[in-house]
C-alpha positions as CSV (number, residue, x, y, z in Angstrom):
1,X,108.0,93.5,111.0
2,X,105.7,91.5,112.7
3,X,104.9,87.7,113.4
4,X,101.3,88.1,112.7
5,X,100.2,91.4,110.8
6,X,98.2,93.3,113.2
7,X,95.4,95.2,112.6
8,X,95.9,98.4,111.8
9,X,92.5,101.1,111.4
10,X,93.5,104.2,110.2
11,X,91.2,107.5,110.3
12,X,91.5,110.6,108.8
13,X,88.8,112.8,106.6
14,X,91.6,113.2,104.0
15,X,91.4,110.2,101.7
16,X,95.4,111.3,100.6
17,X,96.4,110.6,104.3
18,X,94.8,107.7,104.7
19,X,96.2,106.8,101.3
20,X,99.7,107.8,102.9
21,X,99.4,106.0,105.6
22,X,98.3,102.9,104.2
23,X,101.4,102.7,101.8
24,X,103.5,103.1,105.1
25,X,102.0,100.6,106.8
26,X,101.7,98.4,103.8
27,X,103.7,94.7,104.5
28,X,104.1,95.4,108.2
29,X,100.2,95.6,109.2
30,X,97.3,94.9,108.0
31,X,95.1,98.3,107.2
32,X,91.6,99.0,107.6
33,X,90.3,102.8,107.0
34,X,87.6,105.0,108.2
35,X,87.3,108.8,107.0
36,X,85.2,109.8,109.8
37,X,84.8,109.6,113.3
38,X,81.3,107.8,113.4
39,X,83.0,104.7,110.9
40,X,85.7,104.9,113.2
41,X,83.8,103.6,116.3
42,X,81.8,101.4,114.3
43,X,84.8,99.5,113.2
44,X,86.6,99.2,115.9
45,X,84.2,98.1,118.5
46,X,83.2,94.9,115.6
47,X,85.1,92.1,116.0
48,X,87.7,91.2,115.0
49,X,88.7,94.5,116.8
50,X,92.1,96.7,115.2
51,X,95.3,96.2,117.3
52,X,95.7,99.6,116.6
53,X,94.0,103.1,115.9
54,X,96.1,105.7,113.8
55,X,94.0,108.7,114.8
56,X,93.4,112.5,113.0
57,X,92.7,114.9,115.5
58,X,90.4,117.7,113.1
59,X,87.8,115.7,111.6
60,X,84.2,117.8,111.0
61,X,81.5,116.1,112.9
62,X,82.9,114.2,115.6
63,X,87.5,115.0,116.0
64,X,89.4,112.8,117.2
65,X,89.7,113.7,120.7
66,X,86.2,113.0,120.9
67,X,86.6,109.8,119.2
68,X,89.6,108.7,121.7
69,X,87.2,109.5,124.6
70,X,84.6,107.0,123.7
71,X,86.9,104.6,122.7
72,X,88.7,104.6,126.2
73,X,85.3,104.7,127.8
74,X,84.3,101.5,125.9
75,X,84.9,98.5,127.8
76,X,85.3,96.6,124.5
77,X,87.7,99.1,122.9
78,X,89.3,100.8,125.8
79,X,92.9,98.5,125.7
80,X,93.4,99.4,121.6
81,X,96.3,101.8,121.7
82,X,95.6,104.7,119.9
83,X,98.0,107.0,118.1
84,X,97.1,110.6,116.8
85,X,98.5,111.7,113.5
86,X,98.0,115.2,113.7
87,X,99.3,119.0,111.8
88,X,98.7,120.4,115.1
89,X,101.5,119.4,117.0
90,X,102.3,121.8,120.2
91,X,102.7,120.8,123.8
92,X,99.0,121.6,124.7
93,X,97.6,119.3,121.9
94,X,99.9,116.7,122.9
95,X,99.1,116.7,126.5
96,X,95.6,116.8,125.7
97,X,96.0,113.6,123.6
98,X,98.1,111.7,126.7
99,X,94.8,112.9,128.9
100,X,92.8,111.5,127.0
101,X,95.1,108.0,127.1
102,X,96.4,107.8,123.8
103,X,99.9,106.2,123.3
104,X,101.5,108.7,120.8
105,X,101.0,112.2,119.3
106,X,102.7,112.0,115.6
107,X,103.0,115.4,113.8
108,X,102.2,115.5,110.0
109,X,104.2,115.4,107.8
110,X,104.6,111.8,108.8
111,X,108.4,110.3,109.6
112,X,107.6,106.6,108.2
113,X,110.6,105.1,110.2
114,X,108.8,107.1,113.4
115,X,105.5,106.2,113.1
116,X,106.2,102.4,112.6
117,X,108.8,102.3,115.3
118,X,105.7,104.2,117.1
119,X,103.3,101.3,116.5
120,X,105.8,98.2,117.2
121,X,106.7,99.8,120.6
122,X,103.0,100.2,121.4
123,X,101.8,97.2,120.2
124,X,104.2,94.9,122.0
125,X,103.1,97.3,125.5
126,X,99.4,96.3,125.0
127,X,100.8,92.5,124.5
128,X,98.9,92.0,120.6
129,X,102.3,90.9,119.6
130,X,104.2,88.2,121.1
131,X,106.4,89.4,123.4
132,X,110.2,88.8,122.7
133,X,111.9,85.3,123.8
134,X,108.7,84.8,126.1
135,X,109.2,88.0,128.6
């Protein structure tokens, strides 16, 4: 767990997924939710920004990929790591995730012990947690 909770936003159209991964996250991170693509952005490019993004990749209106491109485009939100959490979870979707410079590709149904392990790793790359014995 943890020294700080970190911001965790979380966005899926499902209100159950988000409601799954909230009780995941729940007394590691702190968890903020958006059910579509548009509350997504909106969220994370107002300050205090999320450490992290916990992405769904089919969303109606805007999907993720879409979302993951604007975010990465976005000075002010380019270096939040972003994670999809997606059903679809082949080689191609996968790669097209990397491209587009998120950190992970999780398949649904969700390991817990995965995704958190997922979400430590990535948040101590992009330096929001402080680093182990000062290296």
């Amino acid at each position: 767990m943890a020294d700080a909770l970190a911001v965790v936003l979380v966005v899926d159209d499902a209100p159950a997924n988000i409601h799954l991964l909230s009780g995941i996250l729940k007394g590691h991170y702190k968890v903020k939710a958006a059910t579509n693509g548009a509350k997504a952005l909106q969220i994370a490019r107002k300050a205090p920004r999320p450490d992290m993004i916990l992405l769904d990749v089919m969303m109606p209106e805007i999907d993720g990929y879409e979302v993951c491109r604007r975010l990465k485009e976005d000075p002010q939100t380019s270096g939040i790591p972003v994670i999809f959490v997606s059903g679809n979870i082949d080689d191609t979707e996968r790669h097209t995730g990397v491209e587009l410079g998120a950190a992970d590709y999780v398949g649904k149904p969700v390991d817990p012990e995965r995704l958190l392990a997922s979400i430590e790793s990535h948040l101590k790359r992009s330096a929001r947690l402080p680093k182990l014995h000062g290296i």
